[in-house]
MIDRENVO-36730 format. One record per residue (C-alpha): residue number from 1; z, y, x. Coordinates in steps of 0.001 Angstrom, whole numbers. Each point is the difference from the previous one (the first is absolute). Example, Ala and Ser with C-alpha at 12.3 -4.5 7.8 and 13.67 -1.06 7.14 Angstrom:
% MIDRENVO-36730
<num=1 | w=7800 | v=-4500 | u=12300>
<num=2 | w=-660 | v=3440 | u=1370>
This chain:
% MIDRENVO-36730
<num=1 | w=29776 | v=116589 | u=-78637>
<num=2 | w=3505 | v=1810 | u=-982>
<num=3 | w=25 | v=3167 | u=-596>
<num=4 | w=1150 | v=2512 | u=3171>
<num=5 | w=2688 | v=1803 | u=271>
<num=6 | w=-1377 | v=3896 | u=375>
<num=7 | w=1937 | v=2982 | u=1504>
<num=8 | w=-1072 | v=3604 | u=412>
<num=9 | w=572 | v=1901 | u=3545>
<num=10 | w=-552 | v=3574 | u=489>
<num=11 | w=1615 | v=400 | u=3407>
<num=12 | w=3624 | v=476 | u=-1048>
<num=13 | w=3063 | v=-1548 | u=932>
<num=14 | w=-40 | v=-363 | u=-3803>
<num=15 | w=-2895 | v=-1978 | u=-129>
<num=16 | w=569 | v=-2032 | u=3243>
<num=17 | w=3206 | v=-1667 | u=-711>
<num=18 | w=-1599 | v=-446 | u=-3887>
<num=19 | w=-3064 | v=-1723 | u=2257>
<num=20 | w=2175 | v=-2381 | u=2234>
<num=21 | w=2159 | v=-1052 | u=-3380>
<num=22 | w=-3348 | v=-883 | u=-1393>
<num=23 | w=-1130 | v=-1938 | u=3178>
<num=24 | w=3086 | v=-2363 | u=-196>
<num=25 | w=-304 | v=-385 | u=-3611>
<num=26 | w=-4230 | v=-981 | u=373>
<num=27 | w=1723 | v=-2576 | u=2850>
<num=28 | w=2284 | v=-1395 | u=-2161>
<num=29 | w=-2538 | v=-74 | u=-2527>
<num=30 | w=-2470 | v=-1469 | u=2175>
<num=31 | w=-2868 | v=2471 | u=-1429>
<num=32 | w=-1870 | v=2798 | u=1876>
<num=33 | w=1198 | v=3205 | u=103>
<num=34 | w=-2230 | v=2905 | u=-731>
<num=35 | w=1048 | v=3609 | u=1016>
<num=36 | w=-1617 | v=3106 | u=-1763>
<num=37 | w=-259 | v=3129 | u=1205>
<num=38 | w=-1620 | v=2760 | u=-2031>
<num=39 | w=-1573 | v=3441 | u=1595>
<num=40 | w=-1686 | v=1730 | u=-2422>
<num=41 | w=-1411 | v=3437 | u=255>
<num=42 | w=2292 | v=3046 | u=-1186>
<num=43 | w=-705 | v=608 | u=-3991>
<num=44 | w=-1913 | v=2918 | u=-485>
<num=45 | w=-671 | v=970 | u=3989>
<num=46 | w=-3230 | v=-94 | u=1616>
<num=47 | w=1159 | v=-2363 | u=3212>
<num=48 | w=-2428 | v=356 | u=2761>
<num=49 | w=-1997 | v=-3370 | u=1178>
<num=50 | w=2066 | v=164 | u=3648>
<num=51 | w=3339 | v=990 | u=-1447>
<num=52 | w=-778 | v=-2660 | u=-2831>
<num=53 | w=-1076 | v=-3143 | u=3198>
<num=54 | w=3231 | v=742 | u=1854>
<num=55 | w=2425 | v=-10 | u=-3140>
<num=56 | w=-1946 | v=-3599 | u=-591>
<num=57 | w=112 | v=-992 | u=3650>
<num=58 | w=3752 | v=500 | u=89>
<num=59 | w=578 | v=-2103 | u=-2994>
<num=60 | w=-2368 | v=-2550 | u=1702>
<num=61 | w=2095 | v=-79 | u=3128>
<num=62 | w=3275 | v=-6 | u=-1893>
<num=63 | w=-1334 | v=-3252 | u=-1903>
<num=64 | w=-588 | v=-1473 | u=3208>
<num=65 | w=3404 | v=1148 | u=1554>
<num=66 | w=2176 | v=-1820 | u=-2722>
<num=67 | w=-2464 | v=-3352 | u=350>
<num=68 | w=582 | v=-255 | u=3112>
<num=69 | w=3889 | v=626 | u=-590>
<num=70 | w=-109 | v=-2304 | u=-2734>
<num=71 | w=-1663 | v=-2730 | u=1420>
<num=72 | w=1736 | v=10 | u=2899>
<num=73 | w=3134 | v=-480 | u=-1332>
<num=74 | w=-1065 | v=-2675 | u=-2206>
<num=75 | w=-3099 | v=-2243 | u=1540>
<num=76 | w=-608 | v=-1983 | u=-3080>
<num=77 | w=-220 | v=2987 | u=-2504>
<num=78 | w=-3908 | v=1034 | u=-1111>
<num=79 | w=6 | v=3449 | u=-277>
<num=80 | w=-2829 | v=2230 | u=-1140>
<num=81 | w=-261 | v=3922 | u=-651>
<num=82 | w=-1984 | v=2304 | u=-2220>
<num=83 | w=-920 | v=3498 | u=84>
<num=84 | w=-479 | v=1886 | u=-3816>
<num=85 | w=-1075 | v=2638 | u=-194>
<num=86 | w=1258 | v=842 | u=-3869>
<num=87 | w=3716 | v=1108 | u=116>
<num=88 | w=3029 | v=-1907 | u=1163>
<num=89 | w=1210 | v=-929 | u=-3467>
<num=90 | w=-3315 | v=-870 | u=-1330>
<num=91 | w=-1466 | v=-2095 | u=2929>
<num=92 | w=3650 | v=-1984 | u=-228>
<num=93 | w=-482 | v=-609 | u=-3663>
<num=94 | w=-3355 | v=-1313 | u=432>
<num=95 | w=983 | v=-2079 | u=2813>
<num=96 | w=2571 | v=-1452 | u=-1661>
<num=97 | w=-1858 | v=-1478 | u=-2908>
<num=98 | w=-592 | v=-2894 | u=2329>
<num=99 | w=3149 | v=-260 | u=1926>
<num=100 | w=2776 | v=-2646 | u=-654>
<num=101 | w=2327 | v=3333 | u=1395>
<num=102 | w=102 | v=3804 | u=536>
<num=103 | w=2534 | v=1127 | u=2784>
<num=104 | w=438 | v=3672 | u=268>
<num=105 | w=2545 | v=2340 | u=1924>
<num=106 | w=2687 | v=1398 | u=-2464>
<num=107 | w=-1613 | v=3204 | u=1310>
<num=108 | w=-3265 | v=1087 | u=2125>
<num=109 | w=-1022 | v=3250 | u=2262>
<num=110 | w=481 | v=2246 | u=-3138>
<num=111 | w=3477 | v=1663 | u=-1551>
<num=112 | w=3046 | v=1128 | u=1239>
<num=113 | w=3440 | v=-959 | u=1912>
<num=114 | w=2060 | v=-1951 | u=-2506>
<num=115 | w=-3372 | v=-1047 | u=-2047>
<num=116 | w=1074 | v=-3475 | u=-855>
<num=117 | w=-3398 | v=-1306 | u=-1866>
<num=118 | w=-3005 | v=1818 | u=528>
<num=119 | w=-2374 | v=392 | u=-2491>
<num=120 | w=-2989 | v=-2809 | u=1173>
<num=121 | w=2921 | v=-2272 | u=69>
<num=122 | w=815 | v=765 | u=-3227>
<num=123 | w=-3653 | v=-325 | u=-1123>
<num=124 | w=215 | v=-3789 | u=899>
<num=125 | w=3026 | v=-615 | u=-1704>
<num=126 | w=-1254 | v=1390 | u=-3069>
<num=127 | w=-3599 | v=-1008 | u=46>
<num=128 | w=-1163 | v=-3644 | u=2607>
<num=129 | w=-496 | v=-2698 | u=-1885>
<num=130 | w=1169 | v=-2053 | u=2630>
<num=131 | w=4115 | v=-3 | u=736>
<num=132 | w=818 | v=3087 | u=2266>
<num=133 | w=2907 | v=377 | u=2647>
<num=134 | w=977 | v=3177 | u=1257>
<num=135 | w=1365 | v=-33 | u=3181>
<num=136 | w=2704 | v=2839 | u=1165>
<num=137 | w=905 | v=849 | u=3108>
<num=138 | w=3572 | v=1328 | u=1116>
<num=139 | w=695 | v=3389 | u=1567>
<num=140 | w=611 | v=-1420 | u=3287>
<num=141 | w=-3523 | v=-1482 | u=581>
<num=142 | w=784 | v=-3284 | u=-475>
<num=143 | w=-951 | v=-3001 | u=-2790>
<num=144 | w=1561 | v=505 | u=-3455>
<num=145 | w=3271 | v=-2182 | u=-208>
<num=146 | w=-2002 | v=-2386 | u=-1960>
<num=147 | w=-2385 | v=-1509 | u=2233>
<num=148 | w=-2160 | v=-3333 | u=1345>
<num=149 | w=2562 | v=90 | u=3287>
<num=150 | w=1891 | v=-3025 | u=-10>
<num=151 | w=3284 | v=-145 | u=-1771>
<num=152 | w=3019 | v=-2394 | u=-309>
<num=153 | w=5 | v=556 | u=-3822>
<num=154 | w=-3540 | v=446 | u=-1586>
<num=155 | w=58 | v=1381 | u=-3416>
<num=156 | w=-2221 | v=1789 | u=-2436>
<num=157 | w=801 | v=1609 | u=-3447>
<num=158 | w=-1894 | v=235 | u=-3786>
<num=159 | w=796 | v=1658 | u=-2749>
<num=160 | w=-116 | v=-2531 | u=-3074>
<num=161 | w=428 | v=1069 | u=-3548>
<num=162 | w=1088 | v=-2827 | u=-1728>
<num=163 | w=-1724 | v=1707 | u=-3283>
<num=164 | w=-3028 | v=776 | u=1138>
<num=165 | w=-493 | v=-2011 | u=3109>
<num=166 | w=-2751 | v=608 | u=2300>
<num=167 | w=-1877 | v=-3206 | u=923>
<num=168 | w=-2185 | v=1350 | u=2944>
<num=169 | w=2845 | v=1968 | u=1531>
<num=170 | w=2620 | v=-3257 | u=61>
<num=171 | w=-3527 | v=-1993 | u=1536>
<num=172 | w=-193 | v=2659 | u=2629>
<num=173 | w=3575 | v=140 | u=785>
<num=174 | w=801 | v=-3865 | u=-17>
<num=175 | w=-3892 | v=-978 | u=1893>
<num=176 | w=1593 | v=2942 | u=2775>
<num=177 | w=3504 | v=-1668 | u=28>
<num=178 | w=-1244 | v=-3819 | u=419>
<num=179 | w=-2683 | v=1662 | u=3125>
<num=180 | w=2560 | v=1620 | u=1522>
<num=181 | w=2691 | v=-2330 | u=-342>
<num=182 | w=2455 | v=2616 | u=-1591>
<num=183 | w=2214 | v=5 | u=-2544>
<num=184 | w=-950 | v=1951 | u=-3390>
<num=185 | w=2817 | v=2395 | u=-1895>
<num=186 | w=-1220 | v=193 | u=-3435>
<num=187 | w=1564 | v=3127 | u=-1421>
<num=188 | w=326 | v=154 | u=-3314>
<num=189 | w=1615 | v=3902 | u=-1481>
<num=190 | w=1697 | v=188 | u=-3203>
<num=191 | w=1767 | v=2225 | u=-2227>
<num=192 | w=2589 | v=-107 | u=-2644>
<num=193 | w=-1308 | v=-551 | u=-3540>
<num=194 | w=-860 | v=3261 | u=-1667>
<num=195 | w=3176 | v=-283 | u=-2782>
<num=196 | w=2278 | v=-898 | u=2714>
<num=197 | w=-415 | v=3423 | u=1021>
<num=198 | w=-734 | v=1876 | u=-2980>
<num=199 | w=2344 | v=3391 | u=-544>
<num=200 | w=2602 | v=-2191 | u=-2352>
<num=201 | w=714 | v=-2474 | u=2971>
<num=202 | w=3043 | v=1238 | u=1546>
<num=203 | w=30 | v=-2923 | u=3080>
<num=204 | w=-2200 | v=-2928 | u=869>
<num=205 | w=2217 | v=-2845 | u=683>
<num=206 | w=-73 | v=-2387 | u=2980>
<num=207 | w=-643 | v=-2669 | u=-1823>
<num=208 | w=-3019 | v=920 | u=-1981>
<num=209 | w=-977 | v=1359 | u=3569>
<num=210 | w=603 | v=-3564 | u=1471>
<num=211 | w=-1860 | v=-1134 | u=-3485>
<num=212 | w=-3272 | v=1882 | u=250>
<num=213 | w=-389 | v=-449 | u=3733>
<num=214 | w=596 | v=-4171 | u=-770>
<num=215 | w=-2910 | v=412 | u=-2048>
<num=216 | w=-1762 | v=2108 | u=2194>
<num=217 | w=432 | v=-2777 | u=2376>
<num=218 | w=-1233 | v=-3220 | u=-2004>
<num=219 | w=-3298 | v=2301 | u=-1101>
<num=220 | w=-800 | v=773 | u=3563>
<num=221 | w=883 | v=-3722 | u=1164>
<num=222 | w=-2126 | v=-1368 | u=-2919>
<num=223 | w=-2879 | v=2381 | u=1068>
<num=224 | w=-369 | v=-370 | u=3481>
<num=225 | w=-592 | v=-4342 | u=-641>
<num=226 | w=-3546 | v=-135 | u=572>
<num=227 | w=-192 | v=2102 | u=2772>
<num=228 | w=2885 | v=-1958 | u=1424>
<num=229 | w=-1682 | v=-3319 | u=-960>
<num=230 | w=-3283 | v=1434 | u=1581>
<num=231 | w=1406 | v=844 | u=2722>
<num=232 | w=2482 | v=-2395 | u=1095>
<num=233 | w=48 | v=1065 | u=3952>
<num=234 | w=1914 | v=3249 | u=-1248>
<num=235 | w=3318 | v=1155 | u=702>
<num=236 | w=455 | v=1839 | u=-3360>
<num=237 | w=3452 | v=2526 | u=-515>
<num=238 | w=-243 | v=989 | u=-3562>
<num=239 | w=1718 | v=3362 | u=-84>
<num=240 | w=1065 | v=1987 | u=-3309>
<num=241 | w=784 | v=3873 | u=731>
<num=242 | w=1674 | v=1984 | u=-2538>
<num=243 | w=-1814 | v=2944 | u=1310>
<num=244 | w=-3274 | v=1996 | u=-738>
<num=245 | w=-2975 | v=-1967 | u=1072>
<num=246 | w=-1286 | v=1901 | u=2858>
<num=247 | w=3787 | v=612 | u=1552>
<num=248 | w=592 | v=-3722 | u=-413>
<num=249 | w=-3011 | v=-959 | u=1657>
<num=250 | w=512 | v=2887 | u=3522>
<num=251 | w=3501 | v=-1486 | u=-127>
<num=252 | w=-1420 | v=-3360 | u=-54>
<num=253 | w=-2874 | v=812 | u=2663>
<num=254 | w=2208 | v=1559 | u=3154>
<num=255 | w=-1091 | v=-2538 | u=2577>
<num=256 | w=-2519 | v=-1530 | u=-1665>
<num=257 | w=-3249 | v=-663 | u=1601>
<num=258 | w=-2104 | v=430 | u=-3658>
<num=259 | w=996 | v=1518 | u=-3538>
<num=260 | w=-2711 | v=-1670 | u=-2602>
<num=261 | w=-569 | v=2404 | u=-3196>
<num=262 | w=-2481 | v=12 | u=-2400>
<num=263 | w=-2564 | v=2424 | u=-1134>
<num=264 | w=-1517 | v=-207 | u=-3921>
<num=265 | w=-3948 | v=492 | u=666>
<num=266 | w=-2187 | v=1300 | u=-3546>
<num=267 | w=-3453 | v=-1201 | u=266>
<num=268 | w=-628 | v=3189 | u=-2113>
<num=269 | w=1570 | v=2631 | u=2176>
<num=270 | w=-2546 | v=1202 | u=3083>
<num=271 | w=3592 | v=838 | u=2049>
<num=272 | w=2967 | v=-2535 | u=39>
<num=273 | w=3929 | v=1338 | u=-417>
<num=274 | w=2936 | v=-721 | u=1692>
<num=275 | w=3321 | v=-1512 | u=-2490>
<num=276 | w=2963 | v=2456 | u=810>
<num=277 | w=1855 | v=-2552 | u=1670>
<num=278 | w=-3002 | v=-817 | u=2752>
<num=279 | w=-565 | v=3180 | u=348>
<num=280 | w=3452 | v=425 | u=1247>
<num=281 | w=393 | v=-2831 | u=1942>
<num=282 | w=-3302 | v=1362 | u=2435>
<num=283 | w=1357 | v=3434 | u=220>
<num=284 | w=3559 | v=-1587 | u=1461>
<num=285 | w=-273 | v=-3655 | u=911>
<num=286 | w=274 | v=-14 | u=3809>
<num=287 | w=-1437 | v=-3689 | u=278>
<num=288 | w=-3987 | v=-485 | u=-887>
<num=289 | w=-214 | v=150 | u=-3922>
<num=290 | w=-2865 | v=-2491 | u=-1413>
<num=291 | w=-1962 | v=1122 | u=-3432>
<num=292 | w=-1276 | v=-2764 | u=-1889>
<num=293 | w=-2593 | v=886 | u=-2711>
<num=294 | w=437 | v=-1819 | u=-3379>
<num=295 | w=-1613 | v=283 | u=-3371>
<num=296 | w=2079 | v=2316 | u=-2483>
């Protein structure tokens, strides 16, 4: 059986667009989709039994709510829901041990206006060892610009460093292009070579400029061949940016329906990180930002 795709729900708008993204993804996917929501007593507070039954009843009938929403609006999804008690973060990350996907809203019930990630969101990205997309959701109400709705130009964006290239991030992005049938930008960011701009370089010509991007250009082509020959069904625009990583990629992602990054996991470390440019890219990327765990 595949693995499901999983999405957490606490009640807010947050959470429900984050929940229908997930429900056409599990579609697409043809898996079940499993919603989570947790309800755990308040840490160090003595919660009487009734007051404790009607916070758990009203997570009960909010699970049923968005079932019935969900299934509704798509007849041949499975959908199941769970109630945790631990706390939101932890019953996610347990949950998604065996999930195939974690869908979360960029931000939940918590924080403040202008809050752009809240901080179980960021929890996911740092720590599921499944891939995790955060979902935003505009100031008006309405679905992120990057969304499932139908489109006359599909198209998705990943980071690739031609480098250090991320295997399981260029899977996820190129499996999501081919499912979706849009085409991938692979954005590659570069910068000058150190001496080129070293205190005794008055100027940087254009034609070393022309040079090193030329190069730029034949390393990224030569990198990206067995994920093109793997993946034959996909549209692929190779793009080389002359700008810092996680400008070139928010330049790159206006429109987009997914931004693919990657996320270094330490077996050692009890707590994952964010990279400086991911981090960025969730705190401003107005489409849904996917975090694919790799090996360091």
């Amino acid at each position: 059986m595949s693995h499901p795709v999983l999405a957490g729900i606490d009640g807010s708008a947050h959470s429900s667009v984050a929940a229908d993204w997930a429900a056409r993804e599990a579609v697409l996917r043809g898996v079940q989709l499993h919603l989570v929501h947790a309800s755990p007593a308040l840490p160090g507070t003595a919660v009487p039994l009734p007051a404790a039954d009607r916070l758990r009843h009203m997570g009960e009938q909010m699970l049923q709510r968005a079932v019935a929403d969900l299934s509704d609006r798509h007849p041949d999804l499975e959908v199941r829901s769970e109630q945790a008690d631990d706390a939101p973060a932890a019953a996610l990350l347990a949950a998604a041990r065996a999930a195939g996907l974690l869908v979360v809203g960029a931000r939940g019930t918590g924080g403040f206006d202008g809050l752009a990630v809240g901080s179980v969101a960021l929890r996911m990205a740092m720590g599921a060892s499944c891939p995790v997309v955060l979902v935003p959701r505009r100031r008006d109400g309405a679905l992120g610009e990057g969304t499932h709705e139908a489109r006359s130009a599909a198209e998705m964006v990943v980071g690739f460093d031609t480098r250090h290239p991320v295997g399981e991030a260029a899977d996820f992005a190129f499996s999501a292009a081919e499912a979706h049938g849009a085409l991938l930008r692979v954005v590659r960011a570069w910068a000058l070579p150190a001496e080129s701009v070293s205190p005794g370089t008055l100027a940087v010509t254009e034609e070393d400029r022309a040079t090193w991007e030329d190069q730029e250009v034949l390393q990224l082509s030569d990198a990206l061949r067995p994920w093109r020959e793997k993946y034959p069904r996909v549209t692929v625009r190779p793009d080389v940016v002359l700008l810092h990583p996680a400008e070139a990629l928010l330049n790159s992602a206006r429109g987009a329906e997914l931004l693919v990054v990657g996320r270094r996991t330490d077996p050692q470390a009890v707590e994952g990180r964010l990279g400086p440019t991911a981090h960025a890219v969730l705190h401003h990327a107005v489409c849904p930002v996917a975090v694919v765990p790799h090996e360091a």
